[in-house]
Every structure is written in C-alpha cells, then in structure tokens.
C-alpha positions in Angstrom: -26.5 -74.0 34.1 -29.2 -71.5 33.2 -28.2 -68.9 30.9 -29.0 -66.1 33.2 -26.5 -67.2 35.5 -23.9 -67.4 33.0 -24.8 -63.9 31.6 -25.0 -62.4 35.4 -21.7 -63.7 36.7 -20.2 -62.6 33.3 -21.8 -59.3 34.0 -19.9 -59.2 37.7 -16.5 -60.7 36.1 -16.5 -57.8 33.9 -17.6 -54.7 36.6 -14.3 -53.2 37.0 -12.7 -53.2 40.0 -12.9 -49.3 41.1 -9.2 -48.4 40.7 -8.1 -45.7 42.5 -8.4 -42.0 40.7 -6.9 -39.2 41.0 -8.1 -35.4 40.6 -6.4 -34.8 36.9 -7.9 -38.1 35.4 -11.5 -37.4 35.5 -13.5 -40.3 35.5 -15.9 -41.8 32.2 -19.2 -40.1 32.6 -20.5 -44.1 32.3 -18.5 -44.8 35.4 -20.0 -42.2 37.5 -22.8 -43.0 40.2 -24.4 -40.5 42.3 -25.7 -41.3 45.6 -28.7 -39.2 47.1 -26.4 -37.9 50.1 -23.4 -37.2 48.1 -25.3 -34.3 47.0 -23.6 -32.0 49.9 -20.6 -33.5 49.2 -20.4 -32.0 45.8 -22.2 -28.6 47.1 -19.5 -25.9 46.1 -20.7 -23.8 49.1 -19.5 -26.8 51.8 -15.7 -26.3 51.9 -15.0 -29.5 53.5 -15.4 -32.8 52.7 -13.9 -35.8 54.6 -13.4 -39.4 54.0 -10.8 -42.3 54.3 -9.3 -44.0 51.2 -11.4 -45.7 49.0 -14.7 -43.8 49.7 -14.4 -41.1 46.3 -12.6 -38.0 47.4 -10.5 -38.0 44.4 -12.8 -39.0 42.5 -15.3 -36.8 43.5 -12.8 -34.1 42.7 -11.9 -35.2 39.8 -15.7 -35.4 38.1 -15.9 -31.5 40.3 -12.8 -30.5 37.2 -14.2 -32.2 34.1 -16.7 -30.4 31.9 -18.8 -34.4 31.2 -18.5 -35.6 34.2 -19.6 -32.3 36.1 -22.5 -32.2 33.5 -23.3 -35.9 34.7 -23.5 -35.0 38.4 -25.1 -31.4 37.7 -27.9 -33.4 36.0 -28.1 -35.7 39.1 -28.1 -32.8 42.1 -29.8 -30.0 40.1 -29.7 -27.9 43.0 -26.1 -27.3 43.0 -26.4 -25.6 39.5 -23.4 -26.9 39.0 -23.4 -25.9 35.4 -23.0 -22.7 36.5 -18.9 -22.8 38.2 -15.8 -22.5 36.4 -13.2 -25.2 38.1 -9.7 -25.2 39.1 -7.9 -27.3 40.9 -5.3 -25.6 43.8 -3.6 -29.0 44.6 -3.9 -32.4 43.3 -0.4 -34.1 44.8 0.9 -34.4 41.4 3.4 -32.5 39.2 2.4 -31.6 35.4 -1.0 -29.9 35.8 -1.7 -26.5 36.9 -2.0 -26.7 40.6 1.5 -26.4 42.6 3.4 -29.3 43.0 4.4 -31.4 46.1 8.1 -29.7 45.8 6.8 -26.8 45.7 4.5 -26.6 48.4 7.1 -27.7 50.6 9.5 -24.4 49.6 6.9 -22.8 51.3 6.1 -24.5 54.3 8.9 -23.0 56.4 6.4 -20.9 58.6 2.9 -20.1 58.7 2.8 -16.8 57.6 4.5 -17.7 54.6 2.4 -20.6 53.9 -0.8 -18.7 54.5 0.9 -16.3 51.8 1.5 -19.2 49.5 -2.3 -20.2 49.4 -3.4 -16.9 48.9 -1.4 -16.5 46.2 -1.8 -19.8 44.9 -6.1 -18.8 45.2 -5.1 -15.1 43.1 -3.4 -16.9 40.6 -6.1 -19.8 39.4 -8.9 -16.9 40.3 -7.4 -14.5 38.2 -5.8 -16.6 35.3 -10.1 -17.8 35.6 -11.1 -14.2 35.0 -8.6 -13.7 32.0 -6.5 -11.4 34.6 -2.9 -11.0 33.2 -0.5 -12.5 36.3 3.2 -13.5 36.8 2.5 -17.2 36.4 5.7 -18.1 38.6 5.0 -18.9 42.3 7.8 -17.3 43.1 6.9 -13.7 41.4 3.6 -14.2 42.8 5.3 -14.4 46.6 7.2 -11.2 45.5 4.5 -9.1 44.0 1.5 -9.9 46.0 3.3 -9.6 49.2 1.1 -6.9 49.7 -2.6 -7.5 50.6 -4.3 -4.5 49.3 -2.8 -5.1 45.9 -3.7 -8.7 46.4 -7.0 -8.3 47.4 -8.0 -5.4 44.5 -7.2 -8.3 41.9 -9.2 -10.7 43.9 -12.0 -8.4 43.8 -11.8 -7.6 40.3 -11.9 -11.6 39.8 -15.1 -11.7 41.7 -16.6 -9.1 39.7 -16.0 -10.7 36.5 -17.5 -13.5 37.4 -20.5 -11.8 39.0 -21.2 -10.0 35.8 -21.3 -12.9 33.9 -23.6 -15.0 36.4 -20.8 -17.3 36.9 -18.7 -18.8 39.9 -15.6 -20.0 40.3 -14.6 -23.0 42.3 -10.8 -24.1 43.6 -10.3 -27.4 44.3 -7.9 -29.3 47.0 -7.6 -32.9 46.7 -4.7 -35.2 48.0 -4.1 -33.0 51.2 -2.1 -35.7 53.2 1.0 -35.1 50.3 1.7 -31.7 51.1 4.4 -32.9 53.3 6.5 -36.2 54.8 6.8 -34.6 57.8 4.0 -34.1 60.4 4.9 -30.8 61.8 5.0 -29.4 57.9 2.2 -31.3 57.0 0.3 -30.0 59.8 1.2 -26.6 59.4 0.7 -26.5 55.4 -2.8 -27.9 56.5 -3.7 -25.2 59.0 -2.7 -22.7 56.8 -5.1 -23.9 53.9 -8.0 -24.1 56.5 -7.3 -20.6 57.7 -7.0 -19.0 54.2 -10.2 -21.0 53.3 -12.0 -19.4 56.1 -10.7 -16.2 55.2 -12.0 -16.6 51.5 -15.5 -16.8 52.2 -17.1 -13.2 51.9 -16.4 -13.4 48.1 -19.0 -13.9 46.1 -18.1 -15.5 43.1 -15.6 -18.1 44.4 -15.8 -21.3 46.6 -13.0 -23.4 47.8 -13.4 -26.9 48.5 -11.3 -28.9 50.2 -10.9 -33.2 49.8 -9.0 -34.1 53.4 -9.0 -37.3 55.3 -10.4 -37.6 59.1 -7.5 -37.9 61.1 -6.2 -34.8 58.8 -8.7 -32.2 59.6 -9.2 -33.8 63.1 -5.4 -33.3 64.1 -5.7 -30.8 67.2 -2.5 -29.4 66.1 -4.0 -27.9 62.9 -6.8 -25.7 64.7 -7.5 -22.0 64.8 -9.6 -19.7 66.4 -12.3 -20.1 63.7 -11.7 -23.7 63.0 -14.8 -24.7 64.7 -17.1 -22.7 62.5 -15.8 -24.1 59.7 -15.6 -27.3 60.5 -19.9 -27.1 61.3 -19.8 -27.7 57.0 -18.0 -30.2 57.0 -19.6 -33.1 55.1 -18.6 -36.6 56.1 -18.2 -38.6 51.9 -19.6 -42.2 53.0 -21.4 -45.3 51.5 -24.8 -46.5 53.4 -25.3 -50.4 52.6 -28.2 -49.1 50.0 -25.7 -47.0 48.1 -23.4 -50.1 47.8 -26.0 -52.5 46.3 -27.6 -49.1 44.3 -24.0 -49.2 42.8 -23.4 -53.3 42.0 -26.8 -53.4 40.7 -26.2 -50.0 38.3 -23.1 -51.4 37.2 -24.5 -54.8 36.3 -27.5 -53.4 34.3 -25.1 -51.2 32.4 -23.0 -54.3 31.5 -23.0 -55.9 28.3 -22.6 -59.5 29.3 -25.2 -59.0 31.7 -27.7 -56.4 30.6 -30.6 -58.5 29.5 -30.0 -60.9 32.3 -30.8 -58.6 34.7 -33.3 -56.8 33.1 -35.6 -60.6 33.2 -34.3 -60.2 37.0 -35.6 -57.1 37.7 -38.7 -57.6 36.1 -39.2 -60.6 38.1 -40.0 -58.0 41.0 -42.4 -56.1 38.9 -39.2 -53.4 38.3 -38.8 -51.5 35.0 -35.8 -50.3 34.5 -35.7 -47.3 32.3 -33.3 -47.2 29.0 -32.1 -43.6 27.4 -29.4 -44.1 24.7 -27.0 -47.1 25.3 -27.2 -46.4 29.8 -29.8 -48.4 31.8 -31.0 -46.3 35.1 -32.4 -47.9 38.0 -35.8 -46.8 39.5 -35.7 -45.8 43.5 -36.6 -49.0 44.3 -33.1 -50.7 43.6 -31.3 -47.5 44.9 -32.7 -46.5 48.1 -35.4 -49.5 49.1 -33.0 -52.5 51.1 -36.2 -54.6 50.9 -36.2 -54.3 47.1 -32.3 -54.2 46.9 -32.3 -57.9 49.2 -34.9 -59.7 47.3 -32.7 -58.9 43.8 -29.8 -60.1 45.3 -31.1 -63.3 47.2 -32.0 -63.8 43.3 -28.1 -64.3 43.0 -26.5 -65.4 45.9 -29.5 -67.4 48.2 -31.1 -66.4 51.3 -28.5 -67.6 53.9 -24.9 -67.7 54.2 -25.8 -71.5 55.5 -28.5 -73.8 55.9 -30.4 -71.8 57.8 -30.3 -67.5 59.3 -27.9 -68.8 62.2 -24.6 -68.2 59.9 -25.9 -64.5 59.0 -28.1 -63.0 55.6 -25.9 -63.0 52.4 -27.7 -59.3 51.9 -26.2 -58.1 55.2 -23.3 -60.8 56.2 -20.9 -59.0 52.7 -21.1 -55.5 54.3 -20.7 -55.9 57.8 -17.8 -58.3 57.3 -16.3 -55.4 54.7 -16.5 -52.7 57.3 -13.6 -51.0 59.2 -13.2 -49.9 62.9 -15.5 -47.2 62.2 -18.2 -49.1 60.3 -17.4 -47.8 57.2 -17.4 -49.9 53.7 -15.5 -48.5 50.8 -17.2 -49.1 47.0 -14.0 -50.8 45.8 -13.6 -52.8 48.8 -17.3 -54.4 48.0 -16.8 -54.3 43.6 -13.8 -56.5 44.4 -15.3 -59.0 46.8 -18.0 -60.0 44.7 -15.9 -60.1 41.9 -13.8 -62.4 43.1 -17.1 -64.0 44.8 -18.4 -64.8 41.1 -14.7 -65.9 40.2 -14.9 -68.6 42.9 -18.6 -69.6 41.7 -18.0 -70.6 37.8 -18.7 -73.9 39.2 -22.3 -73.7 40.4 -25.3 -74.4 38.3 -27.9 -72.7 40.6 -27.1 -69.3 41.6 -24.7 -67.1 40.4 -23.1 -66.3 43.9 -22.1 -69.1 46.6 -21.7 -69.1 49.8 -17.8 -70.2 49.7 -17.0 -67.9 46.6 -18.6 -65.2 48.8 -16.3 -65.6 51.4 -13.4 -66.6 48.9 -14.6 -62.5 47.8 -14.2 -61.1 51.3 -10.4 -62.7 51.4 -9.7 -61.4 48.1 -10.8 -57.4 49.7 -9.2 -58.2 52.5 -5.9 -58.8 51.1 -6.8 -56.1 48.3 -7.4 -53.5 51.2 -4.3 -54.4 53.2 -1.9 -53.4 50.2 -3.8 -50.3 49.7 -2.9 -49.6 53.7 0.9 -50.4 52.9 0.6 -47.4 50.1 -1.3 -45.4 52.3 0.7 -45.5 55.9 3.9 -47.1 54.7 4.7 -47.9 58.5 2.0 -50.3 58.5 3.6 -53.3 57.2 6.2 -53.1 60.5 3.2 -52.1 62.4 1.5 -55.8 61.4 3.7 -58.0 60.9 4.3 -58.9 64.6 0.7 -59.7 64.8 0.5 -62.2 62.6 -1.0 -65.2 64.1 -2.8 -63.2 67.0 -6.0 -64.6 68.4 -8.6 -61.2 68.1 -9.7 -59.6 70.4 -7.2 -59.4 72.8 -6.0 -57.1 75.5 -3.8 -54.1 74.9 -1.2 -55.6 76.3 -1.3 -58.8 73.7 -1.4 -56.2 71.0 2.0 -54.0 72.0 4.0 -57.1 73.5 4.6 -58.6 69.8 5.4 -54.6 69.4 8.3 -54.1 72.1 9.6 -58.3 71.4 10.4 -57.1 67.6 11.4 -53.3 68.9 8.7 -52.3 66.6 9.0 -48.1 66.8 12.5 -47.9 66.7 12.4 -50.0 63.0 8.9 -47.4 61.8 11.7 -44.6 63.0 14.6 -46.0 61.1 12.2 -46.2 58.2 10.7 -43.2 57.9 13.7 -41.1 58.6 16.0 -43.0 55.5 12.4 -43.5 53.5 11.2 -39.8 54.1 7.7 -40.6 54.5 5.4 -39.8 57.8 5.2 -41.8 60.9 2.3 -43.2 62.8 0.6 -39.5 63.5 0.0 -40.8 67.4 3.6 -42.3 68.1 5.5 -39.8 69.8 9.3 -39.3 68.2 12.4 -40.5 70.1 13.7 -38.9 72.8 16.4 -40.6 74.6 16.6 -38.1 77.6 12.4 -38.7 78.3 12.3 -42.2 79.7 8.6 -41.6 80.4 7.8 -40.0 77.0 9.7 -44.0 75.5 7.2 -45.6 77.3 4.0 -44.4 75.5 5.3 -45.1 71.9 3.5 -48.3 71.4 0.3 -47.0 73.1 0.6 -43.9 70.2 1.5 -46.8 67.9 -1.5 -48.5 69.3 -4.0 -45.1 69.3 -2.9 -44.3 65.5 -4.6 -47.6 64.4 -7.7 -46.9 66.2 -7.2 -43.6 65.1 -7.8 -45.0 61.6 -9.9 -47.8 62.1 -7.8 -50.7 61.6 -8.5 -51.5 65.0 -11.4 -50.9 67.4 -12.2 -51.0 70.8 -14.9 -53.1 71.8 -17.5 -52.3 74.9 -15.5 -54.5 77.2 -12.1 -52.5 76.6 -10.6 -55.5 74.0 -9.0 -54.6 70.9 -10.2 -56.0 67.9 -9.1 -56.0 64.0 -12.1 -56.0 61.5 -12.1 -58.6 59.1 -11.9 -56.3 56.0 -8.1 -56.2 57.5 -7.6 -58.7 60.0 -7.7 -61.7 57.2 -5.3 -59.6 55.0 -2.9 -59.4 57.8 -3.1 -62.9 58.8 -4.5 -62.1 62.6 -6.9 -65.1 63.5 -10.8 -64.4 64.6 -12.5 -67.2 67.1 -15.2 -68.8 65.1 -14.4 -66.0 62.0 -13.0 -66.9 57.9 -9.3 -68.2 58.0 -6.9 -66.0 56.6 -6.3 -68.8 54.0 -8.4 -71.3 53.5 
C-alpha cells in the first residue's frame, strides 16, 4: 500500500462528520467553507433564507452572530461589508441566551395581534439594548410599556439613528423557526406574525432582519398575508450544487493533517497549486467550481467506474445522485459521512483509497445516518415508516397507504403527538369523527406530507418512489438498487 493512500484515507477518517449546529455555538473559523452562491444567503438585506435540515441554516446563523467567524465570511463575500453590522439573535429555539425562549414565545402566541406585538417588542428590545438604549429587559414590561406604537416606534428610530451616525447596522437574527410551537395552528400563526413584522421593518435604515425557515414553513398557505408575496421575491433558497460538495471534501482534506501533504502531491499531479497562508491550505477555482477538475482529483481516489466499465454509473456522479432527496437536494453532512464511512470500509485496499463496495458501504452508513435525523426532525416519521418496511419502490399510491390503514397508521401519529406534544404530519388532516369524508383523506395528507418534504417523490408516470438517501435507512427495497443490508 502506497503511502499516499494511507495518508489520504487517514485524512477522510479524520474529516469530521458535520454535526449539527446550532445558532449560539458558532462554528471554528477552520470549519467554515463558503460557497460562491451562498453569498445571498448571508446578504443582511435578503430577509429570507430557506433550506431543509442539513443544508447550514443554523450554521449559517450562527457564523452571521460570531465576531471570527463573521470576519471569515466577510473576507469571503466582500460585498456584504459584513464587517460593518452589529448582530443579535431574536430566536434561536433555545433557553439561556438572549433571544426569547420556546416558553416564552408560546405565552404569546394566543392571537395575532398579540404576537405581532411580541416581535416588535422582541425587535425594540435587541435594537435598542444594540444602541446602548436603557429598556425594561422583561418581556413582559416590554408588552406593557410599548403597547403603544408611537412610543415604540420613537425608540426604534432613535436606534436607527445611532447606528446611522456611526456608519453601522444592525442585524436580528431568526434561526430554528419550526420550534416556536408543537402545535400547527400556533406554530403557523407565531410564523405569520414574524413575516408580517419583518415586512413591516424594512423602511429602517440601520437594521435588517433575517430570517432561517424551512420550505414547507414559509410555503404553508396558512401563514400568508397581503404582502407575503413581495417578500417572499428575496427569498434565497441555502443549497449545495455537486461542485460545492466536492469544493468542500477536497478543502477539508487539504486542511487535514494526516492528509495535507498527500494531497498536495495529488493536486499537483494536475498541474494545481494550492496556495498556503499560516497553518490553512485554500484551493484555487479549479477544485471549487470546475467538475472537470474536481472528477479527475477524485477518480485519483476512488477509480473511474463504479464497475468494470460506465454501465454501473461514474463514482464522480453515482455518490451524489444516490445521496439526493425527493427534491434533488444533497446535504454536506449527508456526503462527509458517506465517504467517511466509504474510506472505513476500504482500509483493506492497496490501490486506491476509495472502493467501489466501501462506497456503497458509505451511502448505507448516510442513509441510516439521515433517517435518524428524520426521527428528530418529524417525530411521526418512525410510525409513518415502519409499515413500509420491505416495500418493493416504486409503487402505486395505493401500495404506499394500504400498509398505512392495515396498521391504522394516523390514529397511532394522533395518539402520539397529542400525549408526546410534538406536531403532526403538517398535510394529515386532524380527526374528526362526525366528517366521514374528511377520515378518508388522512393517509393521502399522510402521503402529501412526505412528498411535501421529499422523502418521497412522484415519478413522471404517477409512481411513488423513496430516494435512496432514505429508502435504505428505512429498509424499503429498490429493483436492481443497494440492499438495505448487505
């Protein structure tokens, strides 16, 4: 075994796996990548950004509220003067940190005026306490004594002046949206509130609200206003193009130790420099944005083919599109893990650093990875799959909800979420006993959530399919696709 495979599978063993963040633990400056199209993402003047799980919104917010890491992305997109903006955070899902807790959202929530109170207030309070304005610090004294919006808005305005003499703005940030509630119809109304007070905010100068949602969030039709539509034309969609994933991998593995040197000799192999500043190695255009580059580096590690010949697929292009959910979409952590685990299941080979079984041992090990994530994230989903284990994809609709009504599927998610307190499928329609018809469409809504959030698709000839990146992690079966377990 050559030592540059040792040292580059050493180097992918030790790339961590992209645990999830969370707005109040920024991340190290070292860990942070920045994509060329994550540049409106982080732009203070586009209030909404939208993504599912595992694609960086929290960790996006998070680098937005740290002094180094905002100086590392300000540096990257020095457009956004970023180095300019004060930041605050206005919720973060958490208790302990400065932003209003869960709980105490939730006090709040009863109606919409009040709630559109609440975030105004909860806006004059981190805007103010921003421009050293004395205020009750208590959300509560803030409901009482800025009740009134003239007296409200003065205070806001003298906020915006302070930072306009200074040359400096302010921004508010929202992260962890989906926790404002357990229940839809307070979750939906907490959510409409925000977006109308965030529209409402925008003819100050000095301050910026940006808000971290998820789609089916912002795309609820039961959280839209009059203006929604105009403020929804900003809205940025946070993804990862197959170049940014490999930009990432290969940044990760020239800044690691075990494999720093390794992959210098490989890089140099295609006539590529990489250039050095202190103890961080940062990769030309060519290994960031060119997929002709990008392929020829990693064919370097894993071969050409996932087989003997192009008939079982490209390793360059089979990892990503296997990875991807309903909507096409590949999370960063999702790809870090499966070629961790790839190299894992490769210590055995001599030749290349990546093999063809290890690499599908990796898209297992992110398909089971991803699946718990879901469980955290939708905690009906485990009911919702567990029927369908041993399903032959695609099927019919009909194949999908029978499993559904055999196991009385809905009425257990209910049961759940009522004594669990958490929120239901968002396109399942609550029990009604007296509306026969309405009891007939729950599966269907059970059914239209998961395509809803892409753990299913619907295929050109009407057929339901699961991807892999969660069909192997809930033990469905694919014709002519890798076994759940091999």
């Amino acid at each position: 075994m050559s030592k540059d495979v040792q040292e580059l599978r050493a180097g992918i063993l030790a790339i961590d796996r992209a645990a999830s963040h969370r707005a109040t633990k920024p991340p190290d400056p070292s860990e942070i990548y920045t994509p060329s199209h994550h540049v409106s993402a982080l732009d203070p003047d586009n209030s909404l950004v939208v993504g599912i799980r595992g694609v960086g919104k929290s960790f996006w917010a998070s680098a937005l509220g740290d002094d180094a890491a905002r100086s590392v992305a300000s540096t990257a997109y020095p457009k956004l003067a970023l180095n300019t903006y004060s930041v605050g955070f206005g919720f973060t899902g958490f208790e302990g940190d400065d932003a209003p807790s869960p709980e105490t959202v939730r006090q709040y929530g009863t109606d919409t005026d009040t709630a559109k109170l609440f975030w105004r207030v909860v806006v004059l309070r981190a805007f103010a306490n921003a421009a050293k304005i004395r205020m009750p610090q208590t959300y509560r004294d803030l409901m009482a004594e800025f009740s009134d919006s003239e007296k409200r808005e003065a205070i806001m305005r003298k906020a915006d002046a302070y930072f306009e003499r200074g040359r400096k703005r302010f921004l508010l940030v929202f992260d962890a949206l989906d926790t404002l509630s357990t229940n839809w119809a307070n979750l939906r109304l907490l959510t409409r509130a925000l977006l109308e007070v965030t529209y409402g905010m925008r003819s100050y100068r000095s301050l910026r609200l940006k808000l971290f949602l998820r789609p089916e969030q912002l795309d609820d039709p039961a959280v839209g206003f009059t203006d929604l539509s105009k403020l929804k034309a900003g809205k940025i969609d946070l993804s990862w193009d197959n170049v940014d994933l490999y930009g990432l991998f290969f940044t990760r593995l020239a800044n690691e130790n075990a494999s720093r040197a390794a992959f210098k000799r490989l890089a140099q192999q295609q006539q590529i420099e990489l250039k050095v500043k202190g103890d961080r190695a940062y990769l030309p255009v060519s290994l960031t944005r060119d997929p002709n580059i990008q392929q020829k580096a990693f064919i370097q590690l894993a071969g050409r083919y996932m087989g003997s010949d192009h008939r079982k697929g490209k390793t360059f292009t089979w990892l990503p599109a296997h990875l991807a959910d309903g909507f096409r979409m590949v999370t960063p952590r999702s790809f870090l893990t499966s070629l961790r685990e790839a190299a894992s299941k490769s210590e055995a080979a001599e030749d290349r650093v990546l093999t063809i079984e290890g690499i599908k041992e990796g898209l297992r090990a992110a398909s089971r990875v991803r699946v718990d994530q879901l469980k955290e994230e939708y905690q009906w989903i485990e009911l919702a799959l567990l029927p369908l284990a041993g399903l032959r994809v695609p099927c019919s609709e009909a194949e999908i909800i029978e499993p559904w009504i055999n196991k009385r599927t809905v009425s257990a998610i209910d049961r759940e979420a009522g004594q669990e307190g958490y929120l239901g499928p968002s396109e399942m329609p609550s029990f009604d006993p007296t509306d026969q018809a309405r009891a007939k469409v729950r599966e269907l809504g059970l059914l239209n959530t998961l395509l809803k959030i892409g753990v299913l698709e619907r295929r050109s000839d009407e057929r339901i399919n699961m991807p892999d990146i969660f069909r192997i992690g809930a033990s469905l079966i694919g014709r002519g696709r890798i076994t759940p377990e091999k």
